[in-house]
KOLMIZA-5711 format. One record per residue (C-alpha): residue number from 1; residue in three letters; x, y, z. Coordinates in pm, 1 decimal. Layout:
# residues N
<NUM ALA <X Y Z>>
...
# end
This chain:
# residues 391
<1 UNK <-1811.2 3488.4 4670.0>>
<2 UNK <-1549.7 3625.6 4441.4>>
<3 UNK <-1693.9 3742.7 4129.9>>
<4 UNK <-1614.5 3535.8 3788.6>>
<5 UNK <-1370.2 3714.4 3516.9>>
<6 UNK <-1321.6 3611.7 3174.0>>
<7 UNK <-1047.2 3397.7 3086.9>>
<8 UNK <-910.9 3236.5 2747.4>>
<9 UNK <-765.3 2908.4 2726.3>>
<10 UNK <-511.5 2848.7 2450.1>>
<11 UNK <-489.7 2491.3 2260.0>>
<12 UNK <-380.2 2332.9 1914.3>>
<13 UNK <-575.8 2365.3 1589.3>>
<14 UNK <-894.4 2106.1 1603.4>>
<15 UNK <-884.2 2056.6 1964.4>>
<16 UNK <-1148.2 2373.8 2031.3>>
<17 UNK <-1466.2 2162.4 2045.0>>
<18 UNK <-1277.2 1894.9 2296.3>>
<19 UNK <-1175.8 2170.4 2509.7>>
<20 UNK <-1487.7 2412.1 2564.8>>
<21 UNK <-1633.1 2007.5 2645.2>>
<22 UNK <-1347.2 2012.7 2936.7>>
<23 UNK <-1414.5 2333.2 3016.9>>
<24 UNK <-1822.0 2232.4 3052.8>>
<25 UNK <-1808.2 1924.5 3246.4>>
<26 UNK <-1574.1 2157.1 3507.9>>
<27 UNK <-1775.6 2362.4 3550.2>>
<28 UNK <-1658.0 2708.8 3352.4>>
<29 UNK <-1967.5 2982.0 3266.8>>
<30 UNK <-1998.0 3161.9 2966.5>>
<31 UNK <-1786.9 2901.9 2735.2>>
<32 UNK <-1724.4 3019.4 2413.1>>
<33 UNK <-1487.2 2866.9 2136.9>>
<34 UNK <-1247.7 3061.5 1889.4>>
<35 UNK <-939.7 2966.4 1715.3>>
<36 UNK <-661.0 2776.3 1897.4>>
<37 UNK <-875.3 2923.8 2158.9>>
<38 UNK <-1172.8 2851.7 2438.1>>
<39 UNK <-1278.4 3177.5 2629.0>>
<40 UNK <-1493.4 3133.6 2969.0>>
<41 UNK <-1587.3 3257.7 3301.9>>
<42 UNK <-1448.6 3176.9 3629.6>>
<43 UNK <-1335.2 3289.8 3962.9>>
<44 UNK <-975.6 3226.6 4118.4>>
<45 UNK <-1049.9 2854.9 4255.4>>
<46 UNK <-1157.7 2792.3 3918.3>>
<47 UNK <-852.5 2966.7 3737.7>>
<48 UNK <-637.2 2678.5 3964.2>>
<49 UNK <-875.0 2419.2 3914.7>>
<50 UNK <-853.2 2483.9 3538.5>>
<51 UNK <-437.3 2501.1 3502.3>>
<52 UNK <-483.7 2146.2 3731.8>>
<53 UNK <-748.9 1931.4 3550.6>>
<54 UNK <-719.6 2059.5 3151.9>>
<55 UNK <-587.7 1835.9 2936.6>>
<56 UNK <-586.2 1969.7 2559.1>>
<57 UNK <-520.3 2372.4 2710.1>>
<58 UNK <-180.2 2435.5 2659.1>>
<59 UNK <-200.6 2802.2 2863.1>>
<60 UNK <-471.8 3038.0 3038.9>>
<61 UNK <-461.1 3368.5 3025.1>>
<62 UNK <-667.5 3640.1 3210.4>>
<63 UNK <-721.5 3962.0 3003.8>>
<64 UNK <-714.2 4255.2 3202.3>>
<65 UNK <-717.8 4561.3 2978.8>>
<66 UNK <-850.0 4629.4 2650.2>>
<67 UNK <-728.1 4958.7 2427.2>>
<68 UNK <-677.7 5075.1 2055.3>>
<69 UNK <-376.0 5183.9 1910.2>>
<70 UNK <-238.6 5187.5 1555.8>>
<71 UNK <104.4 5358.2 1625.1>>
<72 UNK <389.8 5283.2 1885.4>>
<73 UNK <293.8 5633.9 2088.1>>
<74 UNK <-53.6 5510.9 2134.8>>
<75 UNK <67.0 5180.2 2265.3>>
<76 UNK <311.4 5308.6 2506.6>>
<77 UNK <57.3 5519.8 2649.9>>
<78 UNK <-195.1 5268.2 2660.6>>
<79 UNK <27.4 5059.7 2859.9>>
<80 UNK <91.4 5295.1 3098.9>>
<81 UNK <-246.8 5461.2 3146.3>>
<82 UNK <-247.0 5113.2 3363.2>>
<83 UNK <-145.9 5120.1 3748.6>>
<84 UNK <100.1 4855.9 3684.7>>
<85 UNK <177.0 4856.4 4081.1>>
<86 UNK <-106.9 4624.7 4155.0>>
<87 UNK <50.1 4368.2 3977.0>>
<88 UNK <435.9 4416.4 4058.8>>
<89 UNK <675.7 4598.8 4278.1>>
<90 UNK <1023.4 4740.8 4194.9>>
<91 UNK <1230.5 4458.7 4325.4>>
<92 UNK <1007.4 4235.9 4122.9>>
<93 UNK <1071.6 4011.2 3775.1>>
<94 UNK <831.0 4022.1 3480.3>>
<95 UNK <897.1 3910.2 3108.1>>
<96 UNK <652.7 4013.8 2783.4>>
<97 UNK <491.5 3717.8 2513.5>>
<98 UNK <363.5 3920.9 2199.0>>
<99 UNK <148.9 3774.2 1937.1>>
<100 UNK <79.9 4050.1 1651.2>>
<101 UNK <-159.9 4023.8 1372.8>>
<102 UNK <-195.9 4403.8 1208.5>>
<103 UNK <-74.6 4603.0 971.4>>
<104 UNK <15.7 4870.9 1222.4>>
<105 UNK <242.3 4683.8 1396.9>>
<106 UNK <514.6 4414.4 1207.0>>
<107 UNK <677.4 4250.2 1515.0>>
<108 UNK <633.2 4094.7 1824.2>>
<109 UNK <995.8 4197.6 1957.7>>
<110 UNK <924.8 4528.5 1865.6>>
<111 UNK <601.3 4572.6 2095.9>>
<112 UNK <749.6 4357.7 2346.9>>
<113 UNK <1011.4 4625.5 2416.5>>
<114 UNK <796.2 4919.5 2385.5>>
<115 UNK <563.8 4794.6 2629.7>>
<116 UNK <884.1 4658.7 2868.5>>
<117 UNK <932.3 5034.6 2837.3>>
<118 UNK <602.2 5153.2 2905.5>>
<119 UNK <613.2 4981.6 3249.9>>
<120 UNK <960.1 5058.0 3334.2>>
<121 UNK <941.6 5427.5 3251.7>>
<122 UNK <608.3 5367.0 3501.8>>
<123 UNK <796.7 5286.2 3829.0>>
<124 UNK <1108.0 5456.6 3719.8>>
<125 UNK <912.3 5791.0 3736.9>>
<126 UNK <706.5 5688.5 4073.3>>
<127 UNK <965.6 5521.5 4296.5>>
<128 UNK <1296.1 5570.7 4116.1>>
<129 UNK <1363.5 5180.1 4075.7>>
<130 UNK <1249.0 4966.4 3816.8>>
<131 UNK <1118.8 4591.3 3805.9>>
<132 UNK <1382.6 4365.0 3609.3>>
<133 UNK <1309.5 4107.9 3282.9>>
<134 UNK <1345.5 3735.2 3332.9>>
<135 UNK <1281.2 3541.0 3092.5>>
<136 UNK <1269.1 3176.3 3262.2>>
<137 UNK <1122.7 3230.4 3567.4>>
<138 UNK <928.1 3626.5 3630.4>>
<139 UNK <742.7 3665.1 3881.0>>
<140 UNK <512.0 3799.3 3641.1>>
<141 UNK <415.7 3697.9 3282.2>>
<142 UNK <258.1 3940.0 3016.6>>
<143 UNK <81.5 3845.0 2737.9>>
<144 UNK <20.5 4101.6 2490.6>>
<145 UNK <-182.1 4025.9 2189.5>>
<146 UNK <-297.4 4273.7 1850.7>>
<147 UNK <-513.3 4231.5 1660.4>>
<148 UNK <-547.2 4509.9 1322.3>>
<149 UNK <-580.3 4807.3 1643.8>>
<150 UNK <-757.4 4617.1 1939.5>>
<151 UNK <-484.3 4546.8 2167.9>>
<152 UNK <-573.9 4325.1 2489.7>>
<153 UNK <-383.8 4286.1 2798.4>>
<154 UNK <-376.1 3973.4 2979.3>>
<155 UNK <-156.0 3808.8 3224.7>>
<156 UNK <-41.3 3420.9 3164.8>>
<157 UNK <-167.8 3208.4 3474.4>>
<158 UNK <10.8 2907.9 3365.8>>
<159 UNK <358.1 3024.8 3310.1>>
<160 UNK <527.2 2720.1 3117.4>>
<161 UNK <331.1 2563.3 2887.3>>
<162 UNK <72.5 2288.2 3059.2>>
<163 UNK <192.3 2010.2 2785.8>>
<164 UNK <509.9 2058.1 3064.1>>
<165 UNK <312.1 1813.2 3306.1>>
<166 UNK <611.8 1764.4 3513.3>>
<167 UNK <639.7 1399.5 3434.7>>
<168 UNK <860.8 1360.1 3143.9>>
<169 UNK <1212.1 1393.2 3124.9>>
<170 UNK <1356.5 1144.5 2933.7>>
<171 UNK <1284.3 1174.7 2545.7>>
<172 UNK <1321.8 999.6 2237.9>>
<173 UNK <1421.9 1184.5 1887.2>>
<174 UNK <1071.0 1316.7 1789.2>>
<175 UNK <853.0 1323.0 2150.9>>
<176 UNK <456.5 1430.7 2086.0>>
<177 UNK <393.7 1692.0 2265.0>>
<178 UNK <173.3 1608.3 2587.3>>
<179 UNK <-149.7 1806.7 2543.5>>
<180 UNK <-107.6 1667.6 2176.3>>
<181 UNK <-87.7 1340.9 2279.6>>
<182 UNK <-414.4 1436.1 2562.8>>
<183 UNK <-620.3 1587.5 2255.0>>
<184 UNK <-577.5 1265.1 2030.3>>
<185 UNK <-696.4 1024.9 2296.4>>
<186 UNK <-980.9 1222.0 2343.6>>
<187 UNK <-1066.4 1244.6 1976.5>>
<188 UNK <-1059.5 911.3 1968.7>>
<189 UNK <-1286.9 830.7 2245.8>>
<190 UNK <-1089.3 652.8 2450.4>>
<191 UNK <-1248.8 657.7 2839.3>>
<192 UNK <-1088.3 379.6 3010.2>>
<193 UNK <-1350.8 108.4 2901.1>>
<194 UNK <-1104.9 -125.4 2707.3>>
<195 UNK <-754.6 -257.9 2724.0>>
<196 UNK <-502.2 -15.7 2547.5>>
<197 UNK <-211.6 -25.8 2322.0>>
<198 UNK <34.0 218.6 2176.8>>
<199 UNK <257.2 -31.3 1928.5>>
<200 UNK <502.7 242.1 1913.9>>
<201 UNK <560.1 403.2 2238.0>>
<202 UNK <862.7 596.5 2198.9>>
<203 UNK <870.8 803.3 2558.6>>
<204 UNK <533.6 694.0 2667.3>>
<205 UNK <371.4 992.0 2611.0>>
<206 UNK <-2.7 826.0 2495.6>>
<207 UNK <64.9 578.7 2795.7>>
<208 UNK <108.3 818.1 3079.0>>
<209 UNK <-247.2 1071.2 2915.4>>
<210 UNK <-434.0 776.2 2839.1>>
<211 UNK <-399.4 633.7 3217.9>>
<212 UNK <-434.3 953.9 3363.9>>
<213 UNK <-798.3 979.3 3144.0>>
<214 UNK <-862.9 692.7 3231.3>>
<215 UNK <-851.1 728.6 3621.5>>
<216 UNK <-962.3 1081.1 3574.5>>
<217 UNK <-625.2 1176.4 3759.0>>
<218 UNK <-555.0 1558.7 3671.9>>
<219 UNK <-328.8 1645.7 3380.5>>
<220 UNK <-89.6 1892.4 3524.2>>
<221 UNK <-111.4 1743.8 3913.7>>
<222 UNK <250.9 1630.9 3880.7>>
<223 UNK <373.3 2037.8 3781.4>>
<224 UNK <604.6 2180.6 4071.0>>
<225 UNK <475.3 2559.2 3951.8>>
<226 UNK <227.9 2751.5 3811.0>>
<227 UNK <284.7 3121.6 3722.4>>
<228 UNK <-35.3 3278.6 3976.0>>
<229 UNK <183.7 3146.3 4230.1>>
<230 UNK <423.8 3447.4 4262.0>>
<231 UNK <73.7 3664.3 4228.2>>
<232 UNK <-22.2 3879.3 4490.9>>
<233 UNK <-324.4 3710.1 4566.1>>
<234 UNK <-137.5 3376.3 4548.1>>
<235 UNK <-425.9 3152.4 4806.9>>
<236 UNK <-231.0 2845.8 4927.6>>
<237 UNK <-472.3 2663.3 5089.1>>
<238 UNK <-731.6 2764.9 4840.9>>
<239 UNK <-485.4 2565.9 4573.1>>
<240 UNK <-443.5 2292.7 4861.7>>
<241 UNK <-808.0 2227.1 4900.9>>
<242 UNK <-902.2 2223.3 4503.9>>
<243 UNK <-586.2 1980.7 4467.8>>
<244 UNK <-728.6 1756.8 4735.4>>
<245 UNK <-1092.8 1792.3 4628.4>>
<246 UNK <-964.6 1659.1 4209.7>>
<247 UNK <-770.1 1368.8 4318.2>>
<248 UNK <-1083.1 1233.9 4554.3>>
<249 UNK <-1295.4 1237.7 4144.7>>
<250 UNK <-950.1 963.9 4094.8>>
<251 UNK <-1142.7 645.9 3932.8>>
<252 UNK <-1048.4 273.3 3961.2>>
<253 UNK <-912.9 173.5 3596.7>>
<254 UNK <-1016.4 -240.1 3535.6>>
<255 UNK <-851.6 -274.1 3231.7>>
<256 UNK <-468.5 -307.2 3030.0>>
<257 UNK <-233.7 -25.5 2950.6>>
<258 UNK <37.9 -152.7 2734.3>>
<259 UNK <325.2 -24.8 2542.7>>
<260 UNK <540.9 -188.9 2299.8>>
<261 UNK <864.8 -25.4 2120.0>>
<262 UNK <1143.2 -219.1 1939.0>>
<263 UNK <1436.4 20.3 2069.1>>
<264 UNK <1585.4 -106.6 2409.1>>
<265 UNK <1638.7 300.6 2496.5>>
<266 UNK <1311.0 376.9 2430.6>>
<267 UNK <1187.5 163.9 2630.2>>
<268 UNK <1381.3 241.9 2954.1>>
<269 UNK <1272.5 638.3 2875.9>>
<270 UNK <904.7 554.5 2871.2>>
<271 UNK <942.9 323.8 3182.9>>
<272 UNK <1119.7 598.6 3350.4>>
<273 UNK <860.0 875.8 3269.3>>
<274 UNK <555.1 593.4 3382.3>>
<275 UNK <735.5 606.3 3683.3>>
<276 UNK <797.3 972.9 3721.8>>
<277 UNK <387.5 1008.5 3666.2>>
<278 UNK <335.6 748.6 3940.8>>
<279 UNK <155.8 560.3 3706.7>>
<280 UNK <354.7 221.5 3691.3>>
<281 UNK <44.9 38.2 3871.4>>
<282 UNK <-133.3 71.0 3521.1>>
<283 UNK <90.7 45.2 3243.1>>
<284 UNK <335.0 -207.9 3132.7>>
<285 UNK <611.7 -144.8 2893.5>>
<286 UNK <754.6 -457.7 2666.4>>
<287 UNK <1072.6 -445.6 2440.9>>
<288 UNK <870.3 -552.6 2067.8>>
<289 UNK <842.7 -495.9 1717.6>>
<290 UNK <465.4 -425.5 1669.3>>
<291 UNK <485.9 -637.5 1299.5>>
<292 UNK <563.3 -897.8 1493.0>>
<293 UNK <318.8 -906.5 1751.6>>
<294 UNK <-58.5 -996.7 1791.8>>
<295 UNK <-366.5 -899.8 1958.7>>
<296 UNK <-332.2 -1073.3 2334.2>>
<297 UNK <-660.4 -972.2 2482.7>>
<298 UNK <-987.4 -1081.6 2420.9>>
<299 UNK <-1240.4 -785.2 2414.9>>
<300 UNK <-1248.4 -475.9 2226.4>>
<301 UNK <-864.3 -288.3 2187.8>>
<302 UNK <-851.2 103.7 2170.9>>
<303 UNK <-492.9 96.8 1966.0>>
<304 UNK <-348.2 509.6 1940.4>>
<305 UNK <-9.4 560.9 1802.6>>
<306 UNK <218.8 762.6 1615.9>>
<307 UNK <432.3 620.4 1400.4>>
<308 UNK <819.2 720.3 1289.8>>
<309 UNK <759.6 983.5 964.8>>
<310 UNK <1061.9 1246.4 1070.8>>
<311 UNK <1343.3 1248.2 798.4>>
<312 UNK <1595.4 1195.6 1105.9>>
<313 UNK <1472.9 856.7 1180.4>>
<314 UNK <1583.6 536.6 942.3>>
<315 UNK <1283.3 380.4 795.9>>
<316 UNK <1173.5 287.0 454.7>>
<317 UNK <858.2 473.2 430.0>>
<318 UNK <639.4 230.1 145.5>>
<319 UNK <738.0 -90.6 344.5>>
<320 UNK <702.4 65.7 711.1>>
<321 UNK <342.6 187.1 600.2>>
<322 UNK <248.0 -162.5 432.0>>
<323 UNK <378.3 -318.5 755.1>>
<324 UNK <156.8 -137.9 969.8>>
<325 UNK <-177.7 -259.4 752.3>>
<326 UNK <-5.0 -593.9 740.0>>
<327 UNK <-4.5 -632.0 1123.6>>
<328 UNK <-376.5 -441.4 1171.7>>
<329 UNK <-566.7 -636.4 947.2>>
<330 UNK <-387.8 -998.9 1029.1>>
<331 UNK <-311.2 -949.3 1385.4>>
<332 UNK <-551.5 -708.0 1563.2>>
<333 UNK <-893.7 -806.3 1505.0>>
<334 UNK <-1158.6 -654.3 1699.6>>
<335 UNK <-959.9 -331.7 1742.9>>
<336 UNK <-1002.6 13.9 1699.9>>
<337 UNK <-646.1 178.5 1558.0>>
<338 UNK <-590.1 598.8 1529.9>>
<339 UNK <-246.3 669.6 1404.0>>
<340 UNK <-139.5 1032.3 1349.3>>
<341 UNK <98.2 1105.2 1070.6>>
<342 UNK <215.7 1434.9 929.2>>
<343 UNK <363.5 1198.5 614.0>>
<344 UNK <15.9 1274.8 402.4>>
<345 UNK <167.5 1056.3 114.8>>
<346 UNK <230.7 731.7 310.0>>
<347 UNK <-82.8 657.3 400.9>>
<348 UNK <-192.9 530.4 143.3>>
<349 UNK <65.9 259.3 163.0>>
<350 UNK <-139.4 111.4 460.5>>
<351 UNK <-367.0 -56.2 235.4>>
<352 UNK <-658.5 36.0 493.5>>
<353 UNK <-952.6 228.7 432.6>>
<354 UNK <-1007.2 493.4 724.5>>
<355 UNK <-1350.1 525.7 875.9>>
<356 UNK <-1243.7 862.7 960.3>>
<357 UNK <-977.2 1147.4 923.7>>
<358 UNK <-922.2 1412.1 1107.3>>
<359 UNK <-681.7 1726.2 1030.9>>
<360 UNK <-432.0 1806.2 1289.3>>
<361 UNK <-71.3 2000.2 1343.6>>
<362 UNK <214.8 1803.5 1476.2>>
<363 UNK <518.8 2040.6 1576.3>>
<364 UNK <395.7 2251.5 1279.4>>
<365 UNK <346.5 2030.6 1021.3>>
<366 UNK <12.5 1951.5 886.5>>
<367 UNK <-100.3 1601.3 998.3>>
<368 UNK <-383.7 1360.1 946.0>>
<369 UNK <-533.5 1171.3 1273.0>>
<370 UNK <-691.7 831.1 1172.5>>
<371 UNK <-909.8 544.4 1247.4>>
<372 UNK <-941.4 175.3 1124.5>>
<373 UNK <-1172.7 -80.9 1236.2>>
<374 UNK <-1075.4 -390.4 1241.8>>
<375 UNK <-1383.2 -627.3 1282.4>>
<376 UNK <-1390.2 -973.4 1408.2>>
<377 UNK <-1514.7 -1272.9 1226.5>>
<378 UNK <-1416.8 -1324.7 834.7>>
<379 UNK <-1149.2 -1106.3 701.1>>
<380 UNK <-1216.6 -1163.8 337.6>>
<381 UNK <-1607.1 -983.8 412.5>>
<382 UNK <-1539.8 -733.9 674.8>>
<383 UNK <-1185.3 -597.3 630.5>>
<384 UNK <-1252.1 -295.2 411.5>>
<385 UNK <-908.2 -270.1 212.3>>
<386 UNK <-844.4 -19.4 -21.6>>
<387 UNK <-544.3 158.7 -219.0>>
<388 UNK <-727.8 491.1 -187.7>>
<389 UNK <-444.6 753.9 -142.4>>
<390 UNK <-417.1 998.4 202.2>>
<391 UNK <-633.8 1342.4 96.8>>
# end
């Protein structure tokens, strides 16, 4: 049996806890959780299995070298006290990602290049030809990361980003990203043991993670590449047999998936990314304004959504925000809502009291990820309504 490395799994502020849980239930050793960051053990089948089934990781490296330098002449020979001919031959591609946090070193282009150089120099000197820089598509991807004088090594596994599931190409003005969109569903506890709504579907981005969590069909299964696939140790039908072995774990879902959006356009995206997913067995898309709709099922609703905030988009923020209470607390009893909103100061506008709020980053900006229960039974005793303001 191959013996288990280390690996580090990248993700989005608040999502650590949700992710070592991911890593856990498949099966990683060692799981540890950082910053934006899970690290674990695993061999190769598990390094594929990993960029296949994780939802909230949005890349996975594999650190292979660790040195200290504080100055650019310790880095480049650091980087080329390694036998970078392992890893790549002359007629080969291979690009650099940098992420710098010392006082040695100010930028990430900077070490980039002296490390491109580093390995260049390497195979210039041994074979007089030198591997070329791609930036879209290398047969091998770098990451370098430094921290103060610890610099580590690794090489990306994933290549592009794993919110890139492969499904989604039509978009809307402000898209969430994917393992975003993965991360909040599971935050919210949504398993596949109610109907679902997002009110506000946009591209269908919450439809298309919350069916696929709900059949327990894997997140990136719909990719066409992976970076270890131009490795040299690239196993096909190693890949082949853990592909086959995750979609047998596919689950039957009994319940609704449902999407509503107002915008005709909108609607025809989403539809065409369900159907890109192969997921248009589960979810149903309807042209609708969510203020004027009403709860249509009869058991407990899991309702995730996020709403318009960007300055792009024409809305009038007080009413929009009123609206949305409005609708909740008349129209959906008997639901559970989470809305994500990076517009801190219109929440209060809802009129809602949240039973919980969680702190999140949506394309950079600080957000807020909450819930509001709306019971059954009399709404003058059980609706809690409030004009607290957003923290």
């Amino acid at each position: 049996m191959e013996n288990n490395y280390k690996m580090i799994a990248k993700t989005f502020f608040g999502f650590e806890e949700i992710l070592a849980k991911e890593l856990q239930n498949l099966g990683a050793q060692n799981v540890e959780q950082g910053v934006r960051m899970v690290s674990f053990k695993g061999d190769k089948g598990f390094m594929y299995k990993a960029n296949l089934s994780l939802r909230t990781a949005l890349k996975i490296l594999k650190p292979i070298y660790f040195f200290k330098a504080n100055n650019e002449q310790a880095l480049y020979k650091g980087i080329s006290s390694m036998n970078w001919s392992k890893l790549l031959n002359a007629n080969q591609t291979f690009v650099i990602d940098t992420t710098v946090h010392s006082e040695y070193f100010n930028h990430s282009e900077f070490v980039s290049q002296k490390c491109k150089d580093a390995i260049v120099d390497q195979f210039r000197e041994r074979t007089g030809q030198r591997p070329s820089i791609d930036k879209v598509h290398p047969d091998l991807r770098i990451n370098i990361h430094i921290d103060k004088d610890q610099v580590s090594v690794a090489l990306d596994t994933s290549g592009n980003a794993l919110n890139q599931r492969g499904y989604r190409t039509a978009t809307n003005i402000a898209p969430i990203n994917e393992v975003l969109a993965a991360g909040i569903l599971l935050l919210s506890g949504w398993d596949g043991q109610t109907d679902f709504l997002d009110p506000m579907c946009g591209s269908g981005t919450f439809l298309a993670e919350a069916a696929m969590i709900a059949c327990n069909i894997p997140a990136n299964i719909n990719r066409k590449e992976f970076a270890f696939e131009k490795w040299n140790d690239w196993d096909n039908d190693l890949f082949d047999n853990i592909s086959d072995s995750l979609l047998k774990r596919v689950r039957e879902f009994h319940y609704t998936i449902k999407g509503y959006d107002k915008a005709p356009s909108a609607v025809q995206k989403a539809k065409d990314n369900i159907k890109n997913a192969n997921l248009d067995e589960y979810i149903s898309i309807e042209e609708q304004n969510f203020f004027d709709t009403e709860k249509t099922s009869e058991g407990k609703l899991h309702i995730v959504f996020n709403p318009p905030y960007d300055e792009r988009l024409d809305i009038h923020m007080e009413e929009f925000y009123k609206n949305i209470g409005d609708t909740l607390k008349k129209n959906y009893p008997g639901t559970n809502a989470w809305m994500i909103t990076a517009n801190l100061e219109a929440l209060k506008y809802v009129g809602l009291k949240p039973s919980r709020k969680i702190k999140l980053f949506n394309a950079g900006l600080e957000a807020r990820l909450v819930k509001y229960e709306m019971y059954e039974g009399s709404k003058r005793t059980k609706f809690q309504v409030t004009t607290d303001s957003a923290e």
